[in-house]
N, C-alpha and C positions, 0 to 999 in steps of 0.2 A: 498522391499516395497510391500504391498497388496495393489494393486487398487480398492476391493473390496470394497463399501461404503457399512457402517452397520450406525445405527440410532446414534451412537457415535460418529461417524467421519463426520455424515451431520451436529450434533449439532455442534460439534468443527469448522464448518466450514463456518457456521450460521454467526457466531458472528462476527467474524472480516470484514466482509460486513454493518451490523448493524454498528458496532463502527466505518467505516471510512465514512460511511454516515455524521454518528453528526461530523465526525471533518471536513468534508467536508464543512458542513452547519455555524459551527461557525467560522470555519476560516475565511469563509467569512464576517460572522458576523462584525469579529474583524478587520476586514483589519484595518483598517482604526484608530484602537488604539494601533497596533503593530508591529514594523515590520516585515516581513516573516522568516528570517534567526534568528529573533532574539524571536521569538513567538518558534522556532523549537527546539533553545539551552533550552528555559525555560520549558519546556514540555519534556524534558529529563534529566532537572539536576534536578528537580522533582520526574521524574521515576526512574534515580541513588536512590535519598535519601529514595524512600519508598523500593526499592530492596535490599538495602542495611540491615537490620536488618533479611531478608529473606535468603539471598546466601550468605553472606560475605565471606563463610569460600571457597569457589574459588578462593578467591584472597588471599590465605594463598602464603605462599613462596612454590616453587615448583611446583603449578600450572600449567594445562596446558593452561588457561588463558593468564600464562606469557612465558612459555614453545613456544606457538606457537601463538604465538603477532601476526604474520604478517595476521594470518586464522581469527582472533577475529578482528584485527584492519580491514578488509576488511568487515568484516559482519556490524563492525560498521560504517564505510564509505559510504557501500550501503544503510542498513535499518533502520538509524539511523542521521546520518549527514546526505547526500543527498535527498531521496527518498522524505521525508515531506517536505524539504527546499523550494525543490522542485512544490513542491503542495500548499503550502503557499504562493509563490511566481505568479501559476498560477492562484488561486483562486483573485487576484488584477486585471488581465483584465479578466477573466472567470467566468463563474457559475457553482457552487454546482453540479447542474445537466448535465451539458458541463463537465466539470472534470471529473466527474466521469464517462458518460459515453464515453469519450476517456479511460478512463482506463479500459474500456470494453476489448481494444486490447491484454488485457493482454495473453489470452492465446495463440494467435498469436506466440507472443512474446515468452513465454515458449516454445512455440513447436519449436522454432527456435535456441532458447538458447539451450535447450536440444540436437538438433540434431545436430547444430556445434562443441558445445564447451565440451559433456558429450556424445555424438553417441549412442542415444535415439533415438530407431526406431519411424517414426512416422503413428499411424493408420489413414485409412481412416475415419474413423469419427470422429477423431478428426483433419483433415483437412475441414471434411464439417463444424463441429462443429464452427472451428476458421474458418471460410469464413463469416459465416450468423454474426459473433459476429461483424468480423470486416468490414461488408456489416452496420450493428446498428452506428460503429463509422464515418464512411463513411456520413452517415443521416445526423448524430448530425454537423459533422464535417462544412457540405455544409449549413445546418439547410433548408433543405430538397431543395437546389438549389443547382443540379448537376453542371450546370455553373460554381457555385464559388471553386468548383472543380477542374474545367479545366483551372481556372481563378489562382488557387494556392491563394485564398484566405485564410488567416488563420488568426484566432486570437494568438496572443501572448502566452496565458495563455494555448492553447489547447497544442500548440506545445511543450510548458515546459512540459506539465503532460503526452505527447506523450512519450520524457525522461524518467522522472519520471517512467513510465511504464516499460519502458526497465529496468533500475536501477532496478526495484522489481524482474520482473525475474531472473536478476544476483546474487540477493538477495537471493532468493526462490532455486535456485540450489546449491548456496554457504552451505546453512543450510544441503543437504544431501549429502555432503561431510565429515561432522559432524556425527562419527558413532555411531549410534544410543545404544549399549552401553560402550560408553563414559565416566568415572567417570563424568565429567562436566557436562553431559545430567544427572545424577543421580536426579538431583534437576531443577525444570525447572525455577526456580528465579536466579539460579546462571550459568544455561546456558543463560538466556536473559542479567542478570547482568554482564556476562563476553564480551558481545557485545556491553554495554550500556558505561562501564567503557571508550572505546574506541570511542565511537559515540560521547559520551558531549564533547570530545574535539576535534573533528573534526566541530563539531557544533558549538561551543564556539569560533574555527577559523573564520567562518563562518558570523558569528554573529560580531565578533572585525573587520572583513572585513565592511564587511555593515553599522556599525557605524563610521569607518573609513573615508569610500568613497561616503556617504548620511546623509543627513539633518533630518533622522528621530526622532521622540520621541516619547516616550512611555506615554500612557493617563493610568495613572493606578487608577482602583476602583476596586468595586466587580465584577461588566460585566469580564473585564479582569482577574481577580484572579480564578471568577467560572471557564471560558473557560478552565486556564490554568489548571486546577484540573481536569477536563473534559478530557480533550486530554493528559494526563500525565496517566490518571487510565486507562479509556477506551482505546482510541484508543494506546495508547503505550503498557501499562502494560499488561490488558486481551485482546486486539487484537493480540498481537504480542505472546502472549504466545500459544494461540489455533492454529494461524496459523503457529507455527513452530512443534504443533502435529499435525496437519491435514496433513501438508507434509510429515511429515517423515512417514505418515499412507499410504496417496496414490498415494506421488510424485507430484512435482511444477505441472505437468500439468492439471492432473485430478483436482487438488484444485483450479487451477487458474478462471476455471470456474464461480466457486461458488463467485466470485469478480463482476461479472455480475451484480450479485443481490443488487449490492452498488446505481448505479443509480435510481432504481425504488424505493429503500427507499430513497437516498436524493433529491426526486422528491417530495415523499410526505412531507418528514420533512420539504423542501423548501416552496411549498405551503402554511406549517402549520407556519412557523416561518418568514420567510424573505417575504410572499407574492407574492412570483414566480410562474406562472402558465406553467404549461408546455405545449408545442405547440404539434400541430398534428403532428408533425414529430420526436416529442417527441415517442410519442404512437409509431409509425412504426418504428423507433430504440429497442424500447421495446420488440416488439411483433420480429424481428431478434435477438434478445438478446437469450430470451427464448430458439429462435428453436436452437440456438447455443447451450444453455445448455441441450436441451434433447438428440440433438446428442451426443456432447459429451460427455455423460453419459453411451451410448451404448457398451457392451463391446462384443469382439470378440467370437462368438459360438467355443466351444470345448477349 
């Protein structure tokens, strides 16, 4: 992998920030006409059915799809079943802009997962880098009283997407184990489609749990129907397509960064949509956010 970022790799890296913003913002939206587990199965058997006239031919006989089930059924467990469940789940006691920026820690997390579990050296700037990022989640976290800190106050919803967080790194490492050329990687609808195949029924689990073991229903109109088109295209389809090139371009950790930039747009779209304004200690998570990503942008002389 080149950690070297060209104007190719900050596009591709752009976007799935932008896309988990809006799913951030509508999830929230919807809380309250669907339920989490069951909004995550619909937003995937979705993205199965438009993937499928694109890759099918992965899932001919022979495959390494079916070949190596257990590598595909894991990517679809992490980035797939769990991760939005996940996030769906915390967006019922959290906000759009709290979510997202706990998922700030992400590169934290990366630098950790890499260095346990893959024995991925870790550079000093990207130690300062993941301090200042995860100093921003720290903010949000206390919502700027250190006390509730000390006090182990937390919301519900932060601590689920704290999860959630880990999951993607798990997620993020799993995909460069995937070697990059791969007949399965030839086509990048039948590399996501060979993940996705695996994820709707992990989700679909998921989902027959929670209508199982809760009183939920589902308020179905357009609201619900745009959403679910919404977070089926967006944030599944081109989110998860760009950020499984941007990885395999400069590695989970350099990329995980560029996730940073999820709170400061679902700060504005919040604003603009839900009426949420964001507080002064909004701003001071922000402005650590940032110096997080300029450090970790630094790369070693020579």
């Amino acid at each position: 992998m080149n950690e070297r970022l060209n104007p190719g790799t900050v596009a591709l890296l752009l976007i799935p920030p932008l896309m988990w913003a809006g799913n951030a913002v509508v999830g929230r939206a919807v809380a309250q006409m669907v339920p989490p587990l069951t909004l995550n199965f619909l937003r995937w058997a979705l993205a199965l059915a438009l993937l499928l006239p694109l890759g099918h031919r992965v899932l001919g006989a022979g495959s390494a799809v079916w070949r190596e089930w257990r590598r595909y059924a894991v990517l679809g467990l992490l980035g797939v079943g769990l991760y939005n469940s996940l996030q769906y789940l915390a967006l019922h006691t959290s906000t759009p802009v709290n979510v997202t920026l706990v998922a700030a820690s992400m590169p934290v997390w990366m630098l950790i997962v890499g260095r346990v579990f893959h024995g991925v050296a870790i550079r000093p700037a990207q130690v300062a880098g993941s301090a200042l990022s995860l100093a921003g989640v720290a903010v949000v976290l206390s919502q700027g009283e250190w006390s509730q800190l000390l006090a182990l106050r937390f919301v519900i919803g932060d601590l689920l997407m704290v999860l959630a967080t880990i999951v993607w790194a798990f997620y993020s490492w799993q995909l460069t184990r995937v070697p990059a050329d791969a007949p399965v990687r030839a086509h990048w609808a039948g590399f996501l489609l060979g993940q996705v195949v695996y994820g709707v029924v992990w989700s679909g689990l998921f989902a027959a749990l929670e209508w199982g073991m809760t009183d939920w229903r589902i308020e179905w109109g357009w609201p619900l129907a745009l959403t679910v088109a919404f977070v089926a295209v967006g944030p599944a389809i081109i989110a998860f397509r760009c950020w499984g090139a941007g990885v395999q371009r400069v590695g989970p950790t350099l990329a995980g960064f560029f996730n940073n930039l999820t709170p400061l747009i679902a700060a504005l779209l919040s604003l603009g949509l839900l009426g949420e304004t964001p507080k002064p200690f909004h701003a001071l998570a922000f402005a650590l956010i940032i110096g997080g990503i300029v450090l970790s942008s630094r790369q070693p002389r020579g």
